[in-house]
PyMOL commands that place a pseudoatom at each C-alpha (Angstrom):
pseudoatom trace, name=CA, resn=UNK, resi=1, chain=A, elem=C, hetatm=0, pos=[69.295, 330.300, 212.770]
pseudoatom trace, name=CA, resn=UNK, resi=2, chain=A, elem=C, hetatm=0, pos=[66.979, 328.777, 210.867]
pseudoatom trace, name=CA, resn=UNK, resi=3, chain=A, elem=C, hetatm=0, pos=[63.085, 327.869, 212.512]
pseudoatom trace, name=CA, resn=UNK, resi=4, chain=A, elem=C, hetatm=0, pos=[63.154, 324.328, 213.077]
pseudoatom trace, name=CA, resn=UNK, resi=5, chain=A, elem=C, hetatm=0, pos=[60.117, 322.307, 211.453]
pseudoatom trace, name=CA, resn=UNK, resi=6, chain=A, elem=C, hetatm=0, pos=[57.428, 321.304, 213.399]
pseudoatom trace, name=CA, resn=UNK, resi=7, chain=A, elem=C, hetatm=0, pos=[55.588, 317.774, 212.353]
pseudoatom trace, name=CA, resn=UNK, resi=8, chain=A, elem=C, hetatm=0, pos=[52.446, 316.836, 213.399]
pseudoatom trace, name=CA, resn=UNK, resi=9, chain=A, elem=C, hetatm=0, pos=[50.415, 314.872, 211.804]
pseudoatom trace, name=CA, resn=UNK, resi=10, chain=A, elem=C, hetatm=0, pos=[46.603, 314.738, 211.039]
pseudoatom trace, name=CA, resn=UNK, resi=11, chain=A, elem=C, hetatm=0, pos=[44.112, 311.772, 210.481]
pseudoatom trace, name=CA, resn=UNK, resi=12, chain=A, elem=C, hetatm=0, pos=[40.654, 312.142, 209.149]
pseudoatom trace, name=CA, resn=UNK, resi=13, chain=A, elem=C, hetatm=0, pos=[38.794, 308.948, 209.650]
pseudoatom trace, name=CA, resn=UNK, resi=14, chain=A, elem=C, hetatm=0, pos=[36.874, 307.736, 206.269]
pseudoatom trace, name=CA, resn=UNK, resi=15, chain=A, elem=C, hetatm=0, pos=[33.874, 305.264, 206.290]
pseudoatom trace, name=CA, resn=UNK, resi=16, chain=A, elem=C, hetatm=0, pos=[31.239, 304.144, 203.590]
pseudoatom trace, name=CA, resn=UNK, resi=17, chain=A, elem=C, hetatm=0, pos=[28.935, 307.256, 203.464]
pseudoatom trace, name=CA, resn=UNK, resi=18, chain=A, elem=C, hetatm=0, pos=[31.242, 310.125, 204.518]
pseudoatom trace, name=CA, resn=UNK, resi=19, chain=A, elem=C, hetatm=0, pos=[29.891, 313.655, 203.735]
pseudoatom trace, name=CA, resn=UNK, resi=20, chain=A, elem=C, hetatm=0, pos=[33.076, 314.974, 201.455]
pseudoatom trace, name=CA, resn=UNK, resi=21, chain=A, elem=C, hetatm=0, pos=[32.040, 318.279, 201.636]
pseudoatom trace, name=CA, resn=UNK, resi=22, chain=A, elem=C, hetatm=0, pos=[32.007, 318.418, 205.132]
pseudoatom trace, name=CA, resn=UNK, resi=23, chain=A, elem=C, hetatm=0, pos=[35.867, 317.963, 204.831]
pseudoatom trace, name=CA, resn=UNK, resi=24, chain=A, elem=C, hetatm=0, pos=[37.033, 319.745, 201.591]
pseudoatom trace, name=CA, resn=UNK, resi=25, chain=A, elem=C, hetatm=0, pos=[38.484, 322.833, 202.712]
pseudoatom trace, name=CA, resn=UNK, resi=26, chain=A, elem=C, hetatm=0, pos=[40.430, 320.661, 205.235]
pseudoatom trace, name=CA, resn=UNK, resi=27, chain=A, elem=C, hetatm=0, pos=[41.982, 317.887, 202.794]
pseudoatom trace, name=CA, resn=UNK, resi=28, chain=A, elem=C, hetatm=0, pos=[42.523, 320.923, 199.956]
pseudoatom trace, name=CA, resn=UNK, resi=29, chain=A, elem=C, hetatm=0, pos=[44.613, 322.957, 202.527]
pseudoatom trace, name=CA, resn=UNK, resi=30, chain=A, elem=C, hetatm=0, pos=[46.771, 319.921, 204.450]
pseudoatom trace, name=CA, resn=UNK, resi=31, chain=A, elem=C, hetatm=0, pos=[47.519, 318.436, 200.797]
pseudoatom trace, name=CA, resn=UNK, resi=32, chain=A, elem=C, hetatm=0, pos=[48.876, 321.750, 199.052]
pseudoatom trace, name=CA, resn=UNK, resi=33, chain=A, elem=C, hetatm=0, pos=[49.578, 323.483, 202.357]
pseudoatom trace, name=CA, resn=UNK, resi=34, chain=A, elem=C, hetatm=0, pos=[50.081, 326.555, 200.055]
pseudoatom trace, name=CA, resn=UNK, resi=35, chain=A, elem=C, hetatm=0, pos=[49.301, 329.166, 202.916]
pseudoatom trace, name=CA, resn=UNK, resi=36, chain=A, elem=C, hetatm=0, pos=[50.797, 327.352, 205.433]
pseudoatom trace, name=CA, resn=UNK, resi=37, chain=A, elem=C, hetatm=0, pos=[53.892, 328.163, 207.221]
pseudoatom trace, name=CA, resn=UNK, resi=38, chain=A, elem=C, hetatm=0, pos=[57.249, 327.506, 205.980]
pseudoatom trace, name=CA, resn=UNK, resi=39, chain=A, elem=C, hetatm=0, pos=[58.240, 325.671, 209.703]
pseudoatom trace, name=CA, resn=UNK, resi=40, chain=A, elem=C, hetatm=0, pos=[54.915, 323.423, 209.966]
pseudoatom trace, name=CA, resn=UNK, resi=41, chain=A, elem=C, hetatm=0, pos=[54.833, 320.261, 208.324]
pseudoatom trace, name=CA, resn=UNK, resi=42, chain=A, elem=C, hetatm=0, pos=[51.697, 318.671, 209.061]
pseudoatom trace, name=CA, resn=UNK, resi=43, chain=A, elem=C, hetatm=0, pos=[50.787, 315.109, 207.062]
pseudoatom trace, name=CA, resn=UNK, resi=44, chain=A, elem=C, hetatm=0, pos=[47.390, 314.437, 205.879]
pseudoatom trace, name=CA, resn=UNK, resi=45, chain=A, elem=C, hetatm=0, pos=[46.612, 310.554, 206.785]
pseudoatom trace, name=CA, resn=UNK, resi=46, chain=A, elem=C, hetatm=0, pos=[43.829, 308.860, 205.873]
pseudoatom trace, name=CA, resn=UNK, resi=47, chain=A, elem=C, hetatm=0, pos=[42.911, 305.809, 208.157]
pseudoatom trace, name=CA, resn=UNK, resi=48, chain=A, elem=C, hetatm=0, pos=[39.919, 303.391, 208.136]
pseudoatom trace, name=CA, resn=UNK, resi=49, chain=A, elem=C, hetatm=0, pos=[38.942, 300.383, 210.433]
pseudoatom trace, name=CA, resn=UNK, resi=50, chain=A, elem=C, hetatm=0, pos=[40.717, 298.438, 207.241]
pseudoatom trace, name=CA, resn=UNK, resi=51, chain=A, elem=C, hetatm=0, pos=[42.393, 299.158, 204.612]
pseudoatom trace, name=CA, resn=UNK, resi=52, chain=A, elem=C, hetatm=0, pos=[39.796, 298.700, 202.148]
pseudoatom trace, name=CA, resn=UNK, resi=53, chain=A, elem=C, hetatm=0, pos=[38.615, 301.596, 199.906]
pseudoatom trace, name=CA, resn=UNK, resi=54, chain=A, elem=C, hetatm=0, pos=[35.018, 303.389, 201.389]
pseudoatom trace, name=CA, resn=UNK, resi=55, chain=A, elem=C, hetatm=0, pos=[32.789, 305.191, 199.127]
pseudoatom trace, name=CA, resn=UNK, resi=56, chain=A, elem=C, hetatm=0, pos=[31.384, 308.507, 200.152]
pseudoatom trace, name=CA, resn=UNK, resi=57, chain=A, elem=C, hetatm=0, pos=[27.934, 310.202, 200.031]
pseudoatom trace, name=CA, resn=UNK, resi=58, chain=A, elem=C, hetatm=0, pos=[29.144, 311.740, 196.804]
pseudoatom trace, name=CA, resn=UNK, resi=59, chain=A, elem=C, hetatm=0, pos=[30.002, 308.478, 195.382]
pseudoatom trace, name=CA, resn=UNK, resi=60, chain=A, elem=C, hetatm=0, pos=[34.008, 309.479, 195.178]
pseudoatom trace, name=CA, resn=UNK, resi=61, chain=A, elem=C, hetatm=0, pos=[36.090, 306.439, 196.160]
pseudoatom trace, name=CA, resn=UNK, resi=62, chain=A, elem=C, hetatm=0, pos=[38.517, 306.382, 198.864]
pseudoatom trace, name=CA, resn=UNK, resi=63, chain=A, elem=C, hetatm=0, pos=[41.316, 304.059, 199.936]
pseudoatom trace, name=CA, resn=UNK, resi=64, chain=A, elem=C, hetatm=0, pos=[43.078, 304.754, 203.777]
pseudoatom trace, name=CA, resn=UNK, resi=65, chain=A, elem=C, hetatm=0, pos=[46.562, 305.166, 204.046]
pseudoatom trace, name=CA, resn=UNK, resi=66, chain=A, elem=C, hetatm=0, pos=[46.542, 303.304, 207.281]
pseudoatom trace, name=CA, resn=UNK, resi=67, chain=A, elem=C, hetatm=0, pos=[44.601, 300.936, 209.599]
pseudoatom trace, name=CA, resn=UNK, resi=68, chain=A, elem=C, hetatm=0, pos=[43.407, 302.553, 212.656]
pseudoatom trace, name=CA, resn=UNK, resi=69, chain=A, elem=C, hetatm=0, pos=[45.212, 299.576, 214.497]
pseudoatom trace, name=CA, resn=UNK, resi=70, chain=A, elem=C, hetatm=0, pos=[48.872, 300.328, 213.803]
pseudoatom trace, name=CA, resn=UNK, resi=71, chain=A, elem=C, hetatm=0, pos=[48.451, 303.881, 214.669]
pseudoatom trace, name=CA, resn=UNK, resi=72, chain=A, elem=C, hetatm=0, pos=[50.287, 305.507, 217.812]
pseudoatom trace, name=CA, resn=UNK, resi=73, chain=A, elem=C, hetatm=0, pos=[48.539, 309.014, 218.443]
pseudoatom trace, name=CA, resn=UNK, resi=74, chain=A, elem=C, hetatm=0, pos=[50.624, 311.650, 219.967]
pseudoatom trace, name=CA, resn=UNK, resi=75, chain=A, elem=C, hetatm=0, pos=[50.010, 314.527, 221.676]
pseudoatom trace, name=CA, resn=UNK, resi=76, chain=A, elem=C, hetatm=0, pos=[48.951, 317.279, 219.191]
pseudoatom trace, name=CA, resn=UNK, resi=77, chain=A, elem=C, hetatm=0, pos=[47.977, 315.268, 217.002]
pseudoatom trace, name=CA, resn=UNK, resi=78, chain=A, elem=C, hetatm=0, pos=[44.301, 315.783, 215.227]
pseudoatom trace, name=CA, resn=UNK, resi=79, chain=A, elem=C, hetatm=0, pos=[41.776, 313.331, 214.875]
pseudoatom trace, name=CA, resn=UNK, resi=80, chain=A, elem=C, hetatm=0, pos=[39.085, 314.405, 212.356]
pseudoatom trace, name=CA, resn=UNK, resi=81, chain=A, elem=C, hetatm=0, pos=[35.895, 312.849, 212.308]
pseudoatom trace, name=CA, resn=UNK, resi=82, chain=A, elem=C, hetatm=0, pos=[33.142, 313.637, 209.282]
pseudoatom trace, name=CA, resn=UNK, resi=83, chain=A, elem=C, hetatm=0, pos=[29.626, 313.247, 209.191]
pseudoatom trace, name=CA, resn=UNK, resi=84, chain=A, elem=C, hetatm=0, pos=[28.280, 309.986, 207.693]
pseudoatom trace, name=CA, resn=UNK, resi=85, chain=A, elem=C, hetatm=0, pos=[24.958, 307.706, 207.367]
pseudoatom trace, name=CA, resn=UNK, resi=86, chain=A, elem=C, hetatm=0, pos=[27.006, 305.055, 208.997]
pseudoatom trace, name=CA, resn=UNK, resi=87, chain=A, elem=C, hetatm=0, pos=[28.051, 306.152, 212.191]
pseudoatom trace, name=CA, resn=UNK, resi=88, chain=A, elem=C, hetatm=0, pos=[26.125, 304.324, 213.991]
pseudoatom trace, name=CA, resn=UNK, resi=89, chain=A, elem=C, hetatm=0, pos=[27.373, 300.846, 212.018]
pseudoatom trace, name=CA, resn=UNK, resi=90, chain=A, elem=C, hetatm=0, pos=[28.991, 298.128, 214.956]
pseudoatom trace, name=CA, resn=UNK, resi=91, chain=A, elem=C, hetatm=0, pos=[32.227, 298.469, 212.440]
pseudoatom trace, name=CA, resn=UNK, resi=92, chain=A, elem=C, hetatm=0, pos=[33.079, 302.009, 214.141]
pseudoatom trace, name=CA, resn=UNK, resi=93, chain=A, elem=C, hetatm=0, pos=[32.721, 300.949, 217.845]
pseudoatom trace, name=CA, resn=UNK, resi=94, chain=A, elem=C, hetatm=0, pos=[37.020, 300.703, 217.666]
pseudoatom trace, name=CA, resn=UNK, resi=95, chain=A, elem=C, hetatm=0, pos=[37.879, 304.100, 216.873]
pseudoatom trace, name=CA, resn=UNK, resi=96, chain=A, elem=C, hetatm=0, pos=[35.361, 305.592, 219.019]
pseudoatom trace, name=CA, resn=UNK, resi=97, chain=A, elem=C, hetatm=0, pos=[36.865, 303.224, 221.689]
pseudoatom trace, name=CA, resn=UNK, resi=98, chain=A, elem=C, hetatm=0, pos=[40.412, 305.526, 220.429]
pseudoatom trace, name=CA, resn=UNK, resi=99, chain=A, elem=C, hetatm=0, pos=[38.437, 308.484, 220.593]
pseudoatom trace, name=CA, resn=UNK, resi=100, chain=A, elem=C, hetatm=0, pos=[37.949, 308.101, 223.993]
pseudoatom trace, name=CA, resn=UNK, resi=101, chain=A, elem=C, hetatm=0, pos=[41.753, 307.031, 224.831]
pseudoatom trace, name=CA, resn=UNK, resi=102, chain=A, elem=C, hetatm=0, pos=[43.308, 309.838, 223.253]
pseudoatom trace, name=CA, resn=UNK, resi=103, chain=A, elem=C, hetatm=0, pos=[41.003, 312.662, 224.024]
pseudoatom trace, name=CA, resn=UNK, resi=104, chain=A, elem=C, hetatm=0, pos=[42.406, 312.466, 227.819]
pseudoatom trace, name=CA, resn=UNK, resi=105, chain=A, elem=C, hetatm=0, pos=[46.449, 312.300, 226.080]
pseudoatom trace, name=CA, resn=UNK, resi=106, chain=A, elem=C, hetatm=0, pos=[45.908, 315.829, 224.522]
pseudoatom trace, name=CA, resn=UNK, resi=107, chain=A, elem=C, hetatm=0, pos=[45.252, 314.586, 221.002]
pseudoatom trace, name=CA, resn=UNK, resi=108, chain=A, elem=C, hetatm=0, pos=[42.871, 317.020, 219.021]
pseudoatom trace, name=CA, resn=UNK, resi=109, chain=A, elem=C, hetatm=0, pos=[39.478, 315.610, 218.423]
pseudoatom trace, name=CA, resn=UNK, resi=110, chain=A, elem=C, hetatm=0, pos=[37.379, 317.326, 215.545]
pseudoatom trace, name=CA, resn=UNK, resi=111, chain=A, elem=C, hetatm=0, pos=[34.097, 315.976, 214.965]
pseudoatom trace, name=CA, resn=UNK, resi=112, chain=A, elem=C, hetatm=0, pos=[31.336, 317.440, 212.635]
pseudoatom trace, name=CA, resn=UNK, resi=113, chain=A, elem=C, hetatm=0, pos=[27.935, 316.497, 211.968]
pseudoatom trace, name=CA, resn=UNK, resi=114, chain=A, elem=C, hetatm=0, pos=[26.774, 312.814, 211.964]
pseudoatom trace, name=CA, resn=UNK, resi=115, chain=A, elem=C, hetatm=0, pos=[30.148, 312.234, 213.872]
pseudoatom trace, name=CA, resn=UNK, resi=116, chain=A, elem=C, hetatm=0, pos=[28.927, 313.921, 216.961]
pseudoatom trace, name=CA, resn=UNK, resi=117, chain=A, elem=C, hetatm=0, pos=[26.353, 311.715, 217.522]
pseudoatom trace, name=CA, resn=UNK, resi=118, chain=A, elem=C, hetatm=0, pos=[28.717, 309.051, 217.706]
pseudoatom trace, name=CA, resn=UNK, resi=119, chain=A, elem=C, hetatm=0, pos=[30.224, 310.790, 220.320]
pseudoatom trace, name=CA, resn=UNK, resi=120, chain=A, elem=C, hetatm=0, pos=[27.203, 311.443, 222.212]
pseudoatom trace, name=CA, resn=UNK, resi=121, chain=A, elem=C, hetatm=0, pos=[26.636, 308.034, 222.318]
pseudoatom trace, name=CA, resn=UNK, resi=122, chain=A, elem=C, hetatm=0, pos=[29.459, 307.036, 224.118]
pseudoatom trace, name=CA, resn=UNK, resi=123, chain=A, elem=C, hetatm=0, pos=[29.168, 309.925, 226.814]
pseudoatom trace, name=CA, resn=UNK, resi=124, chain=A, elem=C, hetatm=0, pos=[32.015, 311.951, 225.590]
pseudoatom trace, name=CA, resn=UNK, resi=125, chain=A, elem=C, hetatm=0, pos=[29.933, 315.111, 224.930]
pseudoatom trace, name=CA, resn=UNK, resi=126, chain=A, elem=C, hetatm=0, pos=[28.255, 314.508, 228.424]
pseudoatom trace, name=CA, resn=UNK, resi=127, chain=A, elem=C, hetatm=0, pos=[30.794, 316.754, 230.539]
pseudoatom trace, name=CA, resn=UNK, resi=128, chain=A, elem=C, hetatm=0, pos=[32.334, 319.064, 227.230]
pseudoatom trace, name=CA, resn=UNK, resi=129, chain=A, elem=C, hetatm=0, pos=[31.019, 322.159, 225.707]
pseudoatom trace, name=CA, resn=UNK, resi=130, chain=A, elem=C, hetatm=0, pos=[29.792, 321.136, 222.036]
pseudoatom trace, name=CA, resn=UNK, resi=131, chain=A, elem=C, hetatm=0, pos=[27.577, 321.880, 219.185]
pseudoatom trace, name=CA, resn=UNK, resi=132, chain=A, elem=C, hetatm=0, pos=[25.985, 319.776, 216.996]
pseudoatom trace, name=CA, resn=UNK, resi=133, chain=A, elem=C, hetatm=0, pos=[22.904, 319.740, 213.837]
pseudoatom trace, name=CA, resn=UNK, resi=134, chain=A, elem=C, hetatm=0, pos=[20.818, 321.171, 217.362]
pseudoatom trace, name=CA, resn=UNK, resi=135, chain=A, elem=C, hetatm=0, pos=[20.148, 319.607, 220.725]
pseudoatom trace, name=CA, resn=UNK, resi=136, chain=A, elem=C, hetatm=0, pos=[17.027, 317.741, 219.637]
pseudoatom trace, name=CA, resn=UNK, resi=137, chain=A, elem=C, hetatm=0, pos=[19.040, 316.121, 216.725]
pseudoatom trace, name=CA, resn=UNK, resi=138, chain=A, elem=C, hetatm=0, pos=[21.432, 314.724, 219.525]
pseudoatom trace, name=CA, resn=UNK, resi=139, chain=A, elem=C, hetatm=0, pos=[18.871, 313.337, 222.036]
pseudoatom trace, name=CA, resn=UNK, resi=140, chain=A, elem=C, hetatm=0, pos=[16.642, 311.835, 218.615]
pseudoatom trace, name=CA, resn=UNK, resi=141, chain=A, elem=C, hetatm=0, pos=[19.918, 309.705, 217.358]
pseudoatom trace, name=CA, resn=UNK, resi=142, chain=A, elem=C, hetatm=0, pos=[21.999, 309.454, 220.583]
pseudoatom trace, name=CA, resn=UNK, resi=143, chain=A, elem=C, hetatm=0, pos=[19.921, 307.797, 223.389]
pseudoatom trace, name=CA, resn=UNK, resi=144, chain=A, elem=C, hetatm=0, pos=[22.738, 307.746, 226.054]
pseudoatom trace, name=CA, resn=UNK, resi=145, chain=A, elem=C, hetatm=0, pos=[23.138, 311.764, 225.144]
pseudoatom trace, name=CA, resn=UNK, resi=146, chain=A, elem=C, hetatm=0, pos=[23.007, 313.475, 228.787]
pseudoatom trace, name=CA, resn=UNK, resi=147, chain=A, elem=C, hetatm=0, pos=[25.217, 316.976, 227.572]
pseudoatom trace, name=CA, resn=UNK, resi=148, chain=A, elem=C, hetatm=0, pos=[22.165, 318.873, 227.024]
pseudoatom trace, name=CA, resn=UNK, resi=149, chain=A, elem=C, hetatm=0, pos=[23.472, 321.824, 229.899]
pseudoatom trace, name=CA, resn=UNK, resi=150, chain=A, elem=C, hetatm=0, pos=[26.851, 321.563, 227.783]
pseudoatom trace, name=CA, resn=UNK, resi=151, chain=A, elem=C, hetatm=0, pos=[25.251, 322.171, 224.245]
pseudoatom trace, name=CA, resn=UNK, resi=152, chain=A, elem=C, hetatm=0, pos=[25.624, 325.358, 223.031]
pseudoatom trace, name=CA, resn=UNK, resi=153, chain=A, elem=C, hetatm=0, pos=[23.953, 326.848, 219.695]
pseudoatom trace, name=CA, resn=UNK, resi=154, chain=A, elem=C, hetatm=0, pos=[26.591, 327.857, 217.585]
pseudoatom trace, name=CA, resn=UNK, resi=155, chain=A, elem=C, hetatm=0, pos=[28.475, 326.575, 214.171]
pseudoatom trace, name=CA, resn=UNK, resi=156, chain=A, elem=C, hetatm=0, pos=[31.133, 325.317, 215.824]
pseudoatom trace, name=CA, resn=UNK, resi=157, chain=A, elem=C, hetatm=0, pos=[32.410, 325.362, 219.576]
pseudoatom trace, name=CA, resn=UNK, resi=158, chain=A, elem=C, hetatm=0, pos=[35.898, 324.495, 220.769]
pseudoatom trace, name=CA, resn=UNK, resi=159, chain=A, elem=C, hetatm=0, pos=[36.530, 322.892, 224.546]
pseudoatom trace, name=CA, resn=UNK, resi=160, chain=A, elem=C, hetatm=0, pos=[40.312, 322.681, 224.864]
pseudoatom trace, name=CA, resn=UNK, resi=161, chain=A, elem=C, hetatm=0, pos=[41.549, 319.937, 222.544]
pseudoatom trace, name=CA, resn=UNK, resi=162, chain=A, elem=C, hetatm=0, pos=[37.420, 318.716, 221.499]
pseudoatom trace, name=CA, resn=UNK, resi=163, chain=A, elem=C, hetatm=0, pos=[36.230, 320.696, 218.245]
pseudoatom trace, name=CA, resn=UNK, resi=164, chain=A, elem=C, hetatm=0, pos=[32.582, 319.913, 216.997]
pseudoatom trace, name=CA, resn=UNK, resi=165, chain=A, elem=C, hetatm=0, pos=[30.575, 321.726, 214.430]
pseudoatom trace, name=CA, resn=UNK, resi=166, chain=A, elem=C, hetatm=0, pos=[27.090, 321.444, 212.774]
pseudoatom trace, name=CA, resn=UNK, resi=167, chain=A, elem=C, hetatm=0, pos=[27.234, 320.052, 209.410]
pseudoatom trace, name=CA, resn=UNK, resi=168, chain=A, elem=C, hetatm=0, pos=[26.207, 323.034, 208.006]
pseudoatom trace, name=CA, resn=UNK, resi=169, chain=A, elem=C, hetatm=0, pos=[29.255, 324.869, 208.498]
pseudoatom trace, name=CA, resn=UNK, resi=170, chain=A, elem=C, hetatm=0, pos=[32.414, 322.989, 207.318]
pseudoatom trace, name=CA, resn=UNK, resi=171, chain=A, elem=C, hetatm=0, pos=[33.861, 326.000, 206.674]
pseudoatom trace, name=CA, resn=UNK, resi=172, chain=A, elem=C, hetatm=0, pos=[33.751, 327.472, 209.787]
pseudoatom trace, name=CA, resn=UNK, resi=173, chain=A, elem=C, hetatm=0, pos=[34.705, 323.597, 211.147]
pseudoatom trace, name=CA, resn=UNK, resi=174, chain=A, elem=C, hetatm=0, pos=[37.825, 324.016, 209.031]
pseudoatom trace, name=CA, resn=UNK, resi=175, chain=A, elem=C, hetatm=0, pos=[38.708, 327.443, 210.436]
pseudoatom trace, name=CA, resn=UNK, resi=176, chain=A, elem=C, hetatm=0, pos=[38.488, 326.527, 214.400]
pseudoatom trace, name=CA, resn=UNK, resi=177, chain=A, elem=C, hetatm=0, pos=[40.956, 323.448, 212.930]
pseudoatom trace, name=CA, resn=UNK, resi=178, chain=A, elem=C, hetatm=0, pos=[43.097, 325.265, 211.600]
pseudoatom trace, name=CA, resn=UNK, resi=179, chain=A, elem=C, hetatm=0, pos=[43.676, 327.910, 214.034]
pseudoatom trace, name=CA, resn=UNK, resi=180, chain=A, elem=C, hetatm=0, pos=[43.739, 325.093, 216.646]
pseudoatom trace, name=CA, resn=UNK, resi=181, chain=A, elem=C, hetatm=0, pos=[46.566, 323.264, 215.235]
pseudoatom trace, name=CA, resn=UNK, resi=182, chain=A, elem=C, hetatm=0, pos=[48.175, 326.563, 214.231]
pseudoatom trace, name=CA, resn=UNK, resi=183, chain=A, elem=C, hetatm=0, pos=[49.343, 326.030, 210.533]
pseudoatom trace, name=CA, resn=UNK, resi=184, chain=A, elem=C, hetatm=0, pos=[48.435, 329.189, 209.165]
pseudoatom trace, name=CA, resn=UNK, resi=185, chain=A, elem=C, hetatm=0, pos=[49.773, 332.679, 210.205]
pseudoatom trace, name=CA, resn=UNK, resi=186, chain=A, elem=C, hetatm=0, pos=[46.836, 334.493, 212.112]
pseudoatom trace, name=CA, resn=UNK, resi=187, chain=A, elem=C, hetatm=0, pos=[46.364, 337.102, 209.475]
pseudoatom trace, name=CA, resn=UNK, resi=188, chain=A, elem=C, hetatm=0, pos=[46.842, 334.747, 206.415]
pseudoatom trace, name=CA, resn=UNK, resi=189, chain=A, elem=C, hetatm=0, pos=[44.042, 332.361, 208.481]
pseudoatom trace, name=CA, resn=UNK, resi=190, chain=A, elem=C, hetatm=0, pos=[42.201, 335.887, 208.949]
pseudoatom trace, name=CA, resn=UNK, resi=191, chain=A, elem=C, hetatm=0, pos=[42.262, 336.343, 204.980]
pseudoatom trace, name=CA, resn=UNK, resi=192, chain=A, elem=C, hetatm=0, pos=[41.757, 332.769, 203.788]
pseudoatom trace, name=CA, resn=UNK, resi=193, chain=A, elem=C, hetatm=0, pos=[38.344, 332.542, 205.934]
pseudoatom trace, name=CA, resn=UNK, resi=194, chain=A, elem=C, hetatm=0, pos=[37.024, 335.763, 205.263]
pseudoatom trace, name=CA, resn=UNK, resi=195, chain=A, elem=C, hetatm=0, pos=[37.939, 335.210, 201.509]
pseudoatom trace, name=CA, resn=UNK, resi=196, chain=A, elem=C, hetatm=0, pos=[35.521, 332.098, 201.807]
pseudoatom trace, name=CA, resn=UNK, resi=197, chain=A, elem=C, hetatm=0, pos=[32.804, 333.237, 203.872]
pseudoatom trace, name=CA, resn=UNK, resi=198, chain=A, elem=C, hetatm=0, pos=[31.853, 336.589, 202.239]
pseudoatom trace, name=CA, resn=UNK, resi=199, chain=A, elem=C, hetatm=0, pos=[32.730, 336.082, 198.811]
pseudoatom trace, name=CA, resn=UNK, resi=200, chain=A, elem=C, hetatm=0, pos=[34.513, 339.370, 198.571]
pseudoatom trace, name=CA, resn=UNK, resi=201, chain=A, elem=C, hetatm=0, pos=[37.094, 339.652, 196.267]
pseudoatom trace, name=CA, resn=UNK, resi=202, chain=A, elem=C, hetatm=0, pos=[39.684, 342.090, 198.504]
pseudoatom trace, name=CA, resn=UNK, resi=203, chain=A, elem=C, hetatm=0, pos=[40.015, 339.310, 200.908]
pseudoatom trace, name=CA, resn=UNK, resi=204, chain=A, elem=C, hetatm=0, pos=[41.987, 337.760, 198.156]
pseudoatom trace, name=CA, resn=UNK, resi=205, chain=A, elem=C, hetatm=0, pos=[44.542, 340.099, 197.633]
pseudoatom trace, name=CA, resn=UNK, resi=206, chain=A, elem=C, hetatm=0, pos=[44.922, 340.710, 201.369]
pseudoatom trace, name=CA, resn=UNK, resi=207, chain=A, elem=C, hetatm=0, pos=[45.405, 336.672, 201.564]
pseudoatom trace, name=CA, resn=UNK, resi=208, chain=A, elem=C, hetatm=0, pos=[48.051, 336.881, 198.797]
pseudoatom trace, name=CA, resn=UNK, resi=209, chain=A, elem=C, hetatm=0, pos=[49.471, 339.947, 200.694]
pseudoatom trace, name=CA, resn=UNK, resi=210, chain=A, elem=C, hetatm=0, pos=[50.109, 338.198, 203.757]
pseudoatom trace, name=CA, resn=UNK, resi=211, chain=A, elem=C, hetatm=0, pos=[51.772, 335.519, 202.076]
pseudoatom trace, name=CA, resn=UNK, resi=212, chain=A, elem=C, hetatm=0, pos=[54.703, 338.229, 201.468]
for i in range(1, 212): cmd.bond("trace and resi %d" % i, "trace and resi %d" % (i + 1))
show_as sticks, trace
zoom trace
């Protein structure tokens, strides 16, 4: 019998200033899906607060597949949220006012840099375990931030279904995403980060070993 296929699908939220690098390994991956397994089909949506196009830091234009507003989230789904200038912009209060909806319905939440400000701001990093650029970053942008006990110094830190990372480490954001929505094979997942992080070539052929 054949393994049934698994969808689920996963939204990165684009606005005018969005760090691409902070979300490369991520959109690279979910487009080709070439080490993914052969039973998970997981689509890569882009959705804005419109439909029109939003340049990012880099200057590379993009236009969202869908408006936040005809979206229905489902549980297991992944909401990623990259680091941007513009966070703090009144244009973003609606998906932050999703954010805090489908957090509590079991939809994953993935929020790097500038984005977990944003989220500090509204109090949902108040009660969660989370990183961020440091704690001092967080109380200097977010003036409603009260998670200090909760903050932990790390690259990235995962709470159940809330992932948030510093912005220096997207690849280690990209990892804890991956393994959290479970589209690699553990030792392919293994491969692929070590490949990445230490630069050393035999990572690559165990990587292409495990895709046997």
């Amino acid at each position: 019998m054949k393994n049934k296929l698994i969808y689920e699908n996963c939204y990165i939220y684009v606005l005018d200033t969005l760090s691409d690098w902070e979300i490369a390994f991520l959109t690279a991956e979910l487009n080709s899906r070439r080490y993914f397994n052969k039973n998970k089909k997981t689509e890569l949506i882009m959705i804005g607060n419109t439909l029109k196009p939003i340049k990012t830091m880099g200057g590379i234009t993009i236009t969202p597949d869908k408006d936040i507003n005809n979206i229905e989230f489902q549980e297991g789904d992944i909401l990623i949220l990259p680091g941007a200038d513009t966070w703090m912009d009144d244009k973003n209060k609606e998906i932050l006012n999703i954010v805090s909806d489908v957090i509590n319905r079991k939809v994953i939440i993935a929020a790097i840099c500038g984005a977990t400000v944003a989220l500090a701001q509204i109090g949902l990093l108040d009660n969660r375990k989370h990183t961020s650029n440091d704690k001092d970053f967080l109380k200097m942008f977010s003036p409603n931030y009260k998670g200090s006990s909760h903050y932990i110094n790390a690259p990235t830190v995962v709470d159940d279904n809330l992932i948030t990372a510093t912005g220096l480490a997207p690849l280690e954001f990209s990892y804890e995403i991956f393994k959290k929505i479970n589209v690699m094979k553990k030792d392919t997942l293994e491969a692929w980060y070590q490949l990445y992080k230490t630069k050393q070539p035999k990572y690559f052929y165990s990587l292409m070993e495990t895709l046997k």
